[in-house]
mmCIF file as gemmi writes it, N, C-alpha and C atoms, coordinates in Angstrom:
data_model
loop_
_atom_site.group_PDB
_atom_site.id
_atom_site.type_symbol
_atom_site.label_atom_id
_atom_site.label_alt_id
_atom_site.label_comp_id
_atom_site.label_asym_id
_atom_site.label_entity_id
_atom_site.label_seq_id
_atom_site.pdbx_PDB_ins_code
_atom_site.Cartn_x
_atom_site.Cartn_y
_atom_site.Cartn_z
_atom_site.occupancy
_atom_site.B_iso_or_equiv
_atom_site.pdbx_formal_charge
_atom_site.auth_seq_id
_atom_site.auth_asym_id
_atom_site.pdbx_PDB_model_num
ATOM 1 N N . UNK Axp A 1 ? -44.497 7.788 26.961 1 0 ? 1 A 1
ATOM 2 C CA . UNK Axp A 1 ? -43.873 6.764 27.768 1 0 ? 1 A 1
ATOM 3 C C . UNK Axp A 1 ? -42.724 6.106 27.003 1 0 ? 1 A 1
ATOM 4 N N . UNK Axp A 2 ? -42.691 5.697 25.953 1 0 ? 2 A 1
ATOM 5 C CA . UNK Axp A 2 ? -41.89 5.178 24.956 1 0 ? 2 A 1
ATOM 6 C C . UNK Axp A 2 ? -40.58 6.088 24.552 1 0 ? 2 A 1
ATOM 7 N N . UNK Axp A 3 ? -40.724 7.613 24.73 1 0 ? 3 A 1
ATOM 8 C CA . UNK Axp A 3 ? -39.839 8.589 24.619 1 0 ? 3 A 1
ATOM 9 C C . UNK Axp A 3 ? -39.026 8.66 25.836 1 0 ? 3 A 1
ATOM 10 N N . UNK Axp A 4 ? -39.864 8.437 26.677 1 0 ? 4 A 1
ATOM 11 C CA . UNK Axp A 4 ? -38.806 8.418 27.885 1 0 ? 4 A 1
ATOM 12 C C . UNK Axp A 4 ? -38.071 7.113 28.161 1 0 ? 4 A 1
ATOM 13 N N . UNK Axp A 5 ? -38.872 5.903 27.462 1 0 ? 5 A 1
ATOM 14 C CA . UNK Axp A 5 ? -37.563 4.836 27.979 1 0 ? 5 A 1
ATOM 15 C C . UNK Axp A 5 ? -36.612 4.663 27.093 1 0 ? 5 A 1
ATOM 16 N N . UNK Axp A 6 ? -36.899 4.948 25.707 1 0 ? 6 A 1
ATOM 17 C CA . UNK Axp A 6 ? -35.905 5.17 24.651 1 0 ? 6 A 1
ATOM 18 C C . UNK Axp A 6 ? -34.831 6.186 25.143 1 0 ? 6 A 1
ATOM 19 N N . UNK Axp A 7 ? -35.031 7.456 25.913 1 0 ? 7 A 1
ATOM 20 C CA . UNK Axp A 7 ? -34.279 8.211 26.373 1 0 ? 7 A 1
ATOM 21 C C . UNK Axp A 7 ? -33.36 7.287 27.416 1 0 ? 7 A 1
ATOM 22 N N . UNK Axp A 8 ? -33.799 6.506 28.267 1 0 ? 8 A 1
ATOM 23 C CA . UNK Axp A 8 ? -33.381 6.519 29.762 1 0 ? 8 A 1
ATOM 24 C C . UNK Axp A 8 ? -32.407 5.402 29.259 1 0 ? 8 A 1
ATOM 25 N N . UNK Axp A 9 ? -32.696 3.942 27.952 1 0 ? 9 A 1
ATOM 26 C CA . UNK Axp A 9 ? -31.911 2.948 27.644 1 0 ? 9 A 1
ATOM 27 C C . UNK Axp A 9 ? -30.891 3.46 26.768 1 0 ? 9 A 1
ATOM 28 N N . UNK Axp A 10 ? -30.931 4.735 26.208 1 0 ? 10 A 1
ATOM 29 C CA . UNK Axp A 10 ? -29.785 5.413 25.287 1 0 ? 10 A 1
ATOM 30 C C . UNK Axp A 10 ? -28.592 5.911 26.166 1 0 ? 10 A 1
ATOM 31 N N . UNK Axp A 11 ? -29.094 6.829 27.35 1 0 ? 11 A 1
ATOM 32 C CA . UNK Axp A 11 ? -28.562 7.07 28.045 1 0 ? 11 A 1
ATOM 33 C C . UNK Axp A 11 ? -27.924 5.983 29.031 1 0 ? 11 A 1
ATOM 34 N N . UNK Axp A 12 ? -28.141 5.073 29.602 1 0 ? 12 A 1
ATOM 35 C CA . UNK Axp A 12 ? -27.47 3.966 29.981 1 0 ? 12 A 1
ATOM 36 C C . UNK Axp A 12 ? -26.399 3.365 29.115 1 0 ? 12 A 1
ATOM 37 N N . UNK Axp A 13 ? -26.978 3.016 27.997 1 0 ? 13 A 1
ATOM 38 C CA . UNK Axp A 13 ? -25.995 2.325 26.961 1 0 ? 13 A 1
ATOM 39 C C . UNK Axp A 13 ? -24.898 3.521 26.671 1 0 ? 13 A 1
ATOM 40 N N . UNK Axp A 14 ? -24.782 4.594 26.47 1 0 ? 14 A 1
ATOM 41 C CA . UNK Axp A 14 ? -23.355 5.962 26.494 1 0 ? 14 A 1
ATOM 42 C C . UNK Axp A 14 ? -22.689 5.421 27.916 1 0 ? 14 A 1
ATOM 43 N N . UNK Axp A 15 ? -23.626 5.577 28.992 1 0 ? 15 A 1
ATOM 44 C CA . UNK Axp A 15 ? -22.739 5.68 29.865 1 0 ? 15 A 1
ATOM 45 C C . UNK Axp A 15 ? -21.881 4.521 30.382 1 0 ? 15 A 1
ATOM 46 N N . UNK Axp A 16 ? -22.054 3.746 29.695 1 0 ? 16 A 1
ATOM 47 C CA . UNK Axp A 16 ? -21.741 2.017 30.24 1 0 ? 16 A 1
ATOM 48 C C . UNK Axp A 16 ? -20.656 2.173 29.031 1 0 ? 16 A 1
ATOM 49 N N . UNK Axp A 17 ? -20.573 2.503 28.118 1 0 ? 17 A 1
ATOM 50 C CA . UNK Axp A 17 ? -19.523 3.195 27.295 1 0 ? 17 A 1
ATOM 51 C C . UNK Axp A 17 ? -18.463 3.638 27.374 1 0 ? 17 A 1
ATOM 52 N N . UNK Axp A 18 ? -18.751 4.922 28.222 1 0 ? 18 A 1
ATOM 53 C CA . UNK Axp A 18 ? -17.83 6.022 28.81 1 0 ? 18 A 1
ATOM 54 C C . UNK Axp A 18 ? -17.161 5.448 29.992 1 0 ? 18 A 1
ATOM 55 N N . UNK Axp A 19 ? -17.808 4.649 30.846 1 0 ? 19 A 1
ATOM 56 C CA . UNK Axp A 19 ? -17.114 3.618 32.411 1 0 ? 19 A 1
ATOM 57 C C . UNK Axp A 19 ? -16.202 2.498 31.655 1 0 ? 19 A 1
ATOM 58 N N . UNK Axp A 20 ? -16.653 1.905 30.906 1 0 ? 20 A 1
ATOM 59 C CA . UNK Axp A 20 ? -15.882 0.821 30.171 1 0 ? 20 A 1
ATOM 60 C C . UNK Axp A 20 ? -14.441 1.552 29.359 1 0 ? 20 A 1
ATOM 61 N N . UNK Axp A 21 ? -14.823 2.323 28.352 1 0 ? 21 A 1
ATOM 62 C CA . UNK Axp A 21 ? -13.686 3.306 28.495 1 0 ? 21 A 1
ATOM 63 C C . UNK Axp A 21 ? -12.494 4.021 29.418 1 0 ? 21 A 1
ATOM 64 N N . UNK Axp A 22 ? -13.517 4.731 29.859 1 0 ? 22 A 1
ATOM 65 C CA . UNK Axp A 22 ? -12.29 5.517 31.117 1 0 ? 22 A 1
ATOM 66 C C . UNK Axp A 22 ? -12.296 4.881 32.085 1 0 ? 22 A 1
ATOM 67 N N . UNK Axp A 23 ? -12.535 3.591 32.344 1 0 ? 23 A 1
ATOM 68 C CA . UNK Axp A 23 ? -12.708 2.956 33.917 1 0 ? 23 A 1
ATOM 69 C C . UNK Axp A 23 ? -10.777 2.45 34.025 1 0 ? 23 A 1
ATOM 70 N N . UNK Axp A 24 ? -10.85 1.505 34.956 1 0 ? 24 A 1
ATOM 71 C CA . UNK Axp A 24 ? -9.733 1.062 35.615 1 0 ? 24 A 1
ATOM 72 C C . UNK Axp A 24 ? -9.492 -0.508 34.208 1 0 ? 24 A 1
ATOM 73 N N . UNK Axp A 25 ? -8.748 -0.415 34.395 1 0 ? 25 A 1
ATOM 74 C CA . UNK Axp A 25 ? -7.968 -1.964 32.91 1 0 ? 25 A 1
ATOM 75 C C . UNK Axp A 25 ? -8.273 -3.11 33.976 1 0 ? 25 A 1
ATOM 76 N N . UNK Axp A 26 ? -9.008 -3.929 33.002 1 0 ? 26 A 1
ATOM 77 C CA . UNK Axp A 26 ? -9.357 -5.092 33.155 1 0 ? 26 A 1
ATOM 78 C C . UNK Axp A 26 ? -8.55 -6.609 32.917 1 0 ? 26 A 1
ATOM 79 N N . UNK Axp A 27 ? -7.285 -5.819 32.471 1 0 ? 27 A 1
ATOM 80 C CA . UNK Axp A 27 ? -6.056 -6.84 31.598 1 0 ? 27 A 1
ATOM 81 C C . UNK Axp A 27 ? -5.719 -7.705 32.767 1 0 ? 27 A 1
ATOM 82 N N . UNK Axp A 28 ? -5.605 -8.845 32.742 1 0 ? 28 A 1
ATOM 83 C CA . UNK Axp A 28 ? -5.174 -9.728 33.781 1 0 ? 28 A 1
ATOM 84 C C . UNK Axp A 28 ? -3.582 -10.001 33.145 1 0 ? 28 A 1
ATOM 85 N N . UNK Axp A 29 ? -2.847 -9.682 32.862 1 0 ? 29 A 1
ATOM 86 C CA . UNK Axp A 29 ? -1.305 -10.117 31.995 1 0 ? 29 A 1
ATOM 87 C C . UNK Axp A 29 ? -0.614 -10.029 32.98 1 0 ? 29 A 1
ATOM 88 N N . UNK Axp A 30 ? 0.383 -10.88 32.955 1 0 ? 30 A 1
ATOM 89 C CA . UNK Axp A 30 ? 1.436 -11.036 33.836 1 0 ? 30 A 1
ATOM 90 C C . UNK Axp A 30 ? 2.493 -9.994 33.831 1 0 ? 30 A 1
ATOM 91 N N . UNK Axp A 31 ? 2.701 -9.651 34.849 1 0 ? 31 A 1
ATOM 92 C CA . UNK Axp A 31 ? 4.09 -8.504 34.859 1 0 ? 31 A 1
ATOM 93 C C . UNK Axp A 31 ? 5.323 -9.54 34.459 1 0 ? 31 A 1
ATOM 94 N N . UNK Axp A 32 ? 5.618 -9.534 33.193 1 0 ? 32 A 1
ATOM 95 C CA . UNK Axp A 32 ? 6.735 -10.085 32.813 1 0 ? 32 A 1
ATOM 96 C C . UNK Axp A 32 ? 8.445 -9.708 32.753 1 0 ? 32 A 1
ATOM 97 N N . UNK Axp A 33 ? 7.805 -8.312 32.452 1 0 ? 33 A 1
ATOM 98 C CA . UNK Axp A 33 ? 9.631 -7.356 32.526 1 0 ? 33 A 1
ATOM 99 C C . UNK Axp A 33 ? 10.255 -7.687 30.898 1 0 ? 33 A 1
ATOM 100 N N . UNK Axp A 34 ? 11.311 -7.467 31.218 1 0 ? 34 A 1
ATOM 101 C CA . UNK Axp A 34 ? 12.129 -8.106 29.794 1 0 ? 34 A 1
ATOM 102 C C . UNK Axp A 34 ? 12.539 -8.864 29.712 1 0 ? 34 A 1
ATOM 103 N N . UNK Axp A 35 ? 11.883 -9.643 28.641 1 0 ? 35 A 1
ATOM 104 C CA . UNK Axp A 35 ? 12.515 -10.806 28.245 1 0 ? 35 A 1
ATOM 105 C C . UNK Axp A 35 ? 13.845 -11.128 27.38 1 0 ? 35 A 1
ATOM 106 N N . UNK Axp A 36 ? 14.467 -12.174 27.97 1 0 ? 36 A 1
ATOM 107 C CA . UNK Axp A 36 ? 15.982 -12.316 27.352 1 0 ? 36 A 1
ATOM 108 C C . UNK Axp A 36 ? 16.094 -13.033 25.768 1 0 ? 36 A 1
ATOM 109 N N . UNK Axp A 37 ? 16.443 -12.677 25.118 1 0 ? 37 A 1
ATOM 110 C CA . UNK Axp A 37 ? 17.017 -12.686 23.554 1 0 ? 37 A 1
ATOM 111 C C . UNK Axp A 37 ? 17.835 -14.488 23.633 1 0 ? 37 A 1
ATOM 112 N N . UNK Axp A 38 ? 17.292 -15.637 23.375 1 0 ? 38 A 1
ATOM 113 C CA . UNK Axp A 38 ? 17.186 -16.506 22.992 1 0 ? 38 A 1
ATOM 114 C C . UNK Axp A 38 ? 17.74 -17.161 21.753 1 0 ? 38 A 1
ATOM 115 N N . UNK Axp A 39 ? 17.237 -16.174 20.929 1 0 ? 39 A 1
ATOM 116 C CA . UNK Axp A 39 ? 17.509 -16.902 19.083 1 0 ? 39 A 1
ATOM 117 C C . UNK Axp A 39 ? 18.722 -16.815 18.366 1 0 ? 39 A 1
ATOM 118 N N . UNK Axp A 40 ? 18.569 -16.834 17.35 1 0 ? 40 A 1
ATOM 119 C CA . UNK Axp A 40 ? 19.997 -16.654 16.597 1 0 ? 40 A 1
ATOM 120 C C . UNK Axp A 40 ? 19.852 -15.336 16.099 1 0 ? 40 A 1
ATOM 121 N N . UNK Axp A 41 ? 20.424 -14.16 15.916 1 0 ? 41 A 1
ATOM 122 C CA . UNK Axp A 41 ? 20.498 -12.774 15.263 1 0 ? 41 A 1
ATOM 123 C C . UNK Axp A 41 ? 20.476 -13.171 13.449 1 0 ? 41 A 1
ATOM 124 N N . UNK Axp A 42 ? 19.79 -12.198 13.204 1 0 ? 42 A 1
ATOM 125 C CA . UNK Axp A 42 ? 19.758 -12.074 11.353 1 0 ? 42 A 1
ATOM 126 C C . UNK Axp A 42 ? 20.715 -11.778 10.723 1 0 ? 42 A 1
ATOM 127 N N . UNK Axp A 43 ? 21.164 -12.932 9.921 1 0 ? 43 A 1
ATOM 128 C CA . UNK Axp A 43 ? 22.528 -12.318 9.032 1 0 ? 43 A 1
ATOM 129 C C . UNK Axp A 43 ? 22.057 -13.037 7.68 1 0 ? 43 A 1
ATOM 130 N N . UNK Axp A 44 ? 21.902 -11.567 6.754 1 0 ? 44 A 1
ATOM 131 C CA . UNK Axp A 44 ? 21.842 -11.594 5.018 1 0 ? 44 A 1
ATOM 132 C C . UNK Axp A 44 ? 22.441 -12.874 4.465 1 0 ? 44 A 1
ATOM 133 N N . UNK Axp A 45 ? 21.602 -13.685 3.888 1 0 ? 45 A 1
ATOM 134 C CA . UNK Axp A 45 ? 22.352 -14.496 3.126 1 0 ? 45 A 1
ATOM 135 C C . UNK Axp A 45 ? 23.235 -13.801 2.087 1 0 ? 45 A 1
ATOM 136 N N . UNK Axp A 46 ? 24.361 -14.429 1.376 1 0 ? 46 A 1
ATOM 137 C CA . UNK Axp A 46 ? 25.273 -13.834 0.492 1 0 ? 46 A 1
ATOM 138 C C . UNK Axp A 46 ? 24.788 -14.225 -0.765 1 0 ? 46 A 1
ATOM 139 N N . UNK Axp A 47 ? 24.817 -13.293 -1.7 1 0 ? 47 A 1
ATOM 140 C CA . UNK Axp A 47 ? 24.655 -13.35 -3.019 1 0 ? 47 A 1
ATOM 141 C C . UNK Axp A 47 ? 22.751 -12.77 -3.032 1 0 ? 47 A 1
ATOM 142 N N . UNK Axp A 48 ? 22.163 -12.736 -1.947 1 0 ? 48 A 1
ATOM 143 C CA . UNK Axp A 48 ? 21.031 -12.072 -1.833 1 0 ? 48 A 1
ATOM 144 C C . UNK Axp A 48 ? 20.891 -10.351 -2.14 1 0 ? 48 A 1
ATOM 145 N N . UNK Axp A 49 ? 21.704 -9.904 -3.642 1 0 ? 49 A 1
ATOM 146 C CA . UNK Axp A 49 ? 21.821 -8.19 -3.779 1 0 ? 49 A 1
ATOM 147 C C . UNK Axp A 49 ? 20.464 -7.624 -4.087 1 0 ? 49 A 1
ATOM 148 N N . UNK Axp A 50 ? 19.912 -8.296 -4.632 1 0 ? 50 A 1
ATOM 149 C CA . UNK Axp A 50 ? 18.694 -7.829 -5.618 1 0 ? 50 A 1
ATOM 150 C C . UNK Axp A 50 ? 17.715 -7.713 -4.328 1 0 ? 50 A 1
C-alpha cells in the first residue's frame, strides 16, 4: 500500500512539474514596447588613460 502511494505522490509531483513548465506564462507584465532614452549618454572623462 505504501509503494503505491509513494508511486502515485511521485508521479503527481513530475507532473505538476512538467504543466508548470510547459504550461501557458503566468507573467502579468505590462506590454510596454520601447522605451525612450531619457538620460545623458556616456562620455570618458579626460585624463582617465589607465
Amino acid at each position: 500500500m505504501n509503494v503505491s502511494k509513494l508511486f502515485a505522490e511521485m508521479t503527481q509531483y513530475i507532473s505538476e512539474a512538467v504543466v508548470r513548465i510547459f504550461g501557458p506564462s503566468d507573467d502579468a507584465y505590462p506590454s510596454t514596447g520601447v522605451q525612450p532614452f531619457s538620460g545623458e549618454p556616456f562620455h570618458k572623462p579626460r585624463g582617465a588613460d589607465w
